[in-house]
C-alpha positions, 0 to 999 in steps of 0.5 A: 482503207484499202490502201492499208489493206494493200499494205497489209498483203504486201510481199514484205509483210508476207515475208516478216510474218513468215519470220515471226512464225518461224521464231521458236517459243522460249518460256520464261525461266522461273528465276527471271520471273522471281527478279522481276517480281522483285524489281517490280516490288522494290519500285512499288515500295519507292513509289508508295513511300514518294505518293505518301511523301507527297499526299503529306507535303502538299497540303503542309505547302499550302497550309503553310503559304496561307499563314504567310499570306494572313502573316503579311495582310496583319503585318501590312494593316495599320492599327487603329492607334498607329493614326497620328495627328488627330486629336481624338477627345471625343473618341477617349471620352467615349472610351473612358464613357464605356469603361465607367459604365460597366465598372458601375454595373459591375459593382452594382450589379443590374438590378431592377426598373421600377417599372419591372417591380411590383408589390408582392402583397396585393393580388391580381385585382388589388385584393390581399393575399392574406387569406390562405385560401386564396393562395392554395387556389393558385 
């Protein structure tokens, strides 16, 4: 540290600080003021317009570089049909299985098991429910 300090009081340091008290104070005209302002305004304005170009593009890169990786892993998987040289009968019986099934529940509809009906004229216990009393208490 005290090698700087050396340095620091040195006779040309002495000499330079000397000079630079010796300059005069110029003030800043207020026309140079206005450019630079001015200057100052047009870079920000290029600079706000180059932010946003980019605050929008980036992600639009992305966005972009991810569908044509999804693009390129479809286009590269082989579809399930594309096998070749196989005899799938009992994958097209199963299939056509399928298909019947729902055709029939389509047209039948769901309905109801025997076990899921029940006879609506005996009560709980296998009493009737003729009497109208009965059925008020309910």
């Amino acid at each position: 540290m005290n090698n700087i300090d050396e340095c620091l009081e040195s006779e040309g340091q002495e000499a330079m600080r000397q000079l630079v008290k010796a300059m005069p104070e110029d003030s800043l005209s207020m026309a140079w003021r206005s450019s630079l302002n001015e200057k100052i305004l047009v870079s920000a304005t290029k600079q706000k317009r180059r932010r946003w170009f980019l605050n929008a593009m980036i992600p639009s890169a992305g966005v972009t570089v991810a569908c044509g990786l999804a693009l390129l892993v479809m286009a590269r998987t082989p579809s399930p049909t594309a096998v070749s040289g196989r005899n799938f009968e009992m994958e097209k019986s199963m299939v056509s299985a399928h298909r019947m099934a729902d055709v029939s529940t389509d047209l039948s509809g769901a309905g109801l098991g025997p076990s899921e009906t029940s006879d609506v004229t005996k009560g709980p216990s296998g009493t009737d429910w003729n009497d109208e009393a009965d059925v008020e208490t309910l």
